[in-house]
C-alpha positions in Angstrom: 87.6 100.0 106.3 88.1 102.9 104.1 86.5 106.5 105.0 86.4 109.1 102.5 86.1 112.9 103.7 84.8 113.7 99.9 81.5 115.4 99.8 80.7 114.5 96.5 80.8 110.8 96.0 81.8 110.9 92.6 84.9 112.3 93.7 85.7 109.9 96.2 88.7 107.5 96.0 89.9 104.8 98.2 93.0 103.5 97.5 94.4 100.2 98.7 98.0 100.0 101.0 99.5 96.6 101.3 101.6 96.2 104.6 104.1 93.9 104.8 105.0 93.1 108.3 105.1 90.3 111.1 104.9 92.2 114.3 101.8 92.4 115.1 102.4 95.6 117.6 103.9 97.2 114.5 100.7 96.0 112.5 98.2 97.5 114.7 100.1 100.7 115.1 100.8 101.4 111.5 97.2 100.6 111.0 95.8 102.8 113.2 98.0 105.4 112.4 96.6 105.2 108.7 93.3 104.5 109.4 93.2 107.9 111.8 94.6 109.7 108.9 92.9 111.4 105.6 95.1 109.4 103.3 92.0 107.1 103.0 93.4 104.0 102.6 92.2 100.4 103.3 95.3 98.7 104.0 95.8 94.2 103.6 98.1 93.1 106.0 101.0 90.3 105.1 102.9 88.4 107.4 105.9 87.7 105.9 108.2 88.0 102.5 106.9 84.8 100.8 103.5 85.5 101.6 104.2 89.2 99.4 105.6 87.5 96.8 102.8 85.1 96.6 100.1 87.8 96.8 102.0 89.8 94.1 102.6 86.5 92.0 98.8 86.1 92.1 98.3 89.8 91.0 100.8 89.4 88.2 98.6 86.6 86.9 95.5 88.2 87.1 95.2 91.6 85.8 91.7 91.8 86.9 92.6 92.0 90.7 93.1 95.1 92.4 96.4 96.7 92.3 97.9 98.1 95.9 98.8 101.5 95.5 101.5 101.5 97.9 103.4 99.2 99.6 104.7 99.7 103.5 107.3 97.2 103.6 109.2 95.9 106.2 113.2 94.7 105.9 113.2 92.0 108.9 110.7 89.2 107.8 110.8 85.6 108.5 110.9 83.5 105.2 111.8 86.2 103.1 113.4 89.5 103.7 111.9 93.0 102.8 115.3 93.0 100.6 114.1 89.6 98.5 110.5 91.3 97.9 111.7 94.7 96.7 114.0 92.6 94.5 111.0 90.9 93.0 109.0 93.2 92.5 111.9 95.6 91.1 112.5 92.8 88.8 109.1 92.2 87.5 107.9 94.2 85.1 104.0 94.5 86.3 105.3 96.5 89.4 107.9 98.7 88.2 106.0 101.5 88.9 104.4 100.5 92.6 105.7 102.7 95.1 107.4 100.9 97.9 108.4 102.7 101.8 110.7 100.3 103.5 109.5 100.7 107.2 111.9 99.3 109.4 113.3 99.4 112.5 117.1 99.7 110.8 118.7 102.9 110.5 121.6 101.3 109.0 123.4 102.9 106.1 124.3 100.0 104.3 120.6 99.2 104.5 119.2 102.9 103.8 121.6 102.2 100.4 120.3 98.8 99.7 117.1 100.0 99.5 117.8 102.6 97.3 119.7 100.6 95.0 116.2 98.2 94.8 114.3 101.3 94.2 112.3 101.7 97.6 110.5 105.1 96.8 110.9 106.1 100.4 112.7 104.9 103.6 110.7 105.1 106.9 112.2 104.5 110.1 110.3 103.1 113.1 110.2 105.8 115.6 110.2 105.1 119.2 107.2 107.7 120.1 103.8 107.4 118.6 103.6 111.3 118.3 106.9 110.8 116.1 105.4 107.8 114.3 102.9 109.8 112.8 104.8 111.4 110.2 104.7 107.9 108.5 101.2 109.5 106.9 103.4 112.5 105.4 105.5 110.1 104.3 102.7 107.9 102.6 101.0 111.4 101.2 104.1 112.4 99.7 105.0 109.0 97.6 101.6 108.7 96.7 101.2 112.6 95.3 104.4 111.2 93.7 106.8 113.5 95.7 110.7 112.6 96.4 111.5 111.4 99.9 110.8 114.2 102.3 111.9 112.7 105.7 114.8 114.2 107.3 117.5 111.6 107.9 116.7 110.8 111.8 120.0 111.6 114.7 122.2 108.0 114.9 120.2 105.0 117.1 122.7 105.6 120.0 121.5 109.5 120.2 118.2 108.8 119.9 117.8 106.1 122.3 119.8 108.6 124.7 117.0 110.9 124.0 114.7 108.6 124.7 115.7 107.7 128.3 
């Protein structure tokens, strides 16, 4: 479901968020956090890395489909990592452009710098508070208004989960 907050319909846009992810938990929470937002976006949900490449393949073949404006993309997915799909769609000249957010659950550097490398627009990680989730939508609004990477870099796992307890 998509909910505009435009007065003037003419001026109203929905645009479309693909999500690739296989935890369910993490589905439903990213989706509500979206859906509760004023991005107003109507997000398709993807299990898993083959599935992406698939739904991308079949986008690539027919131009007449409609074109995600973002992708929330996971790293850890069965059949195909997160890595393999930004790869693909890096290397695939339909989708240059398509703004990519790795959301993971890594705050590894080595991974922070692969996805750079692949050209992830933005890196998101998972946060261990709903309050602290939410700034996934600032995150989302930036890439989208075409903005560089505004997230600070979070404290190290260990401190965090410290934190945390």
């Amino acid at each position: 479901m998509c909910v505009d907050l435009v007065v003037d319909a003419s001026l109203a846009t929905c645009r479309r968020a693909v999500l690739v992810e296989d935890s369910l938990a993490d589905v439903y929470i990213i989706s509500e956090i979206v859906r509760n937002s004023r991005l107003s976006l109507e997000v398709d949900v993807l299990a898993d890395g083959e599935q992406a490449i698939e739904f991308f393949a079949s986008l690539q073949q027919d131009p007449g489909l409609p074109r995600p404006d973002v992708v929330l993309l996971d790293l850890n997915l069965p059949r195909r990592s997160g890595h393999e799909v930004l790869t693909w769609l890096r290397s695939t000249p339909t989708f240059l452009d398509l703004p990519v957010i790795v959301v993971t659950s890594s705050d590894a550097e080595g991974d922070r710098r692969a996805a750079e490398r692949l050209g992830a627009s933005a890196y998101f990680r998972k946060r261990f508070s709903y309050e602290e989730f939410l700034t996934l939508n600032d995150v989302i609004a930036g890439v989208l208004a075409g903005e560089p990477e505004t997230e600070p870099r979070p404290a190290p796992l260990a401190t965090a989960t410290a934190s945390a307890a």
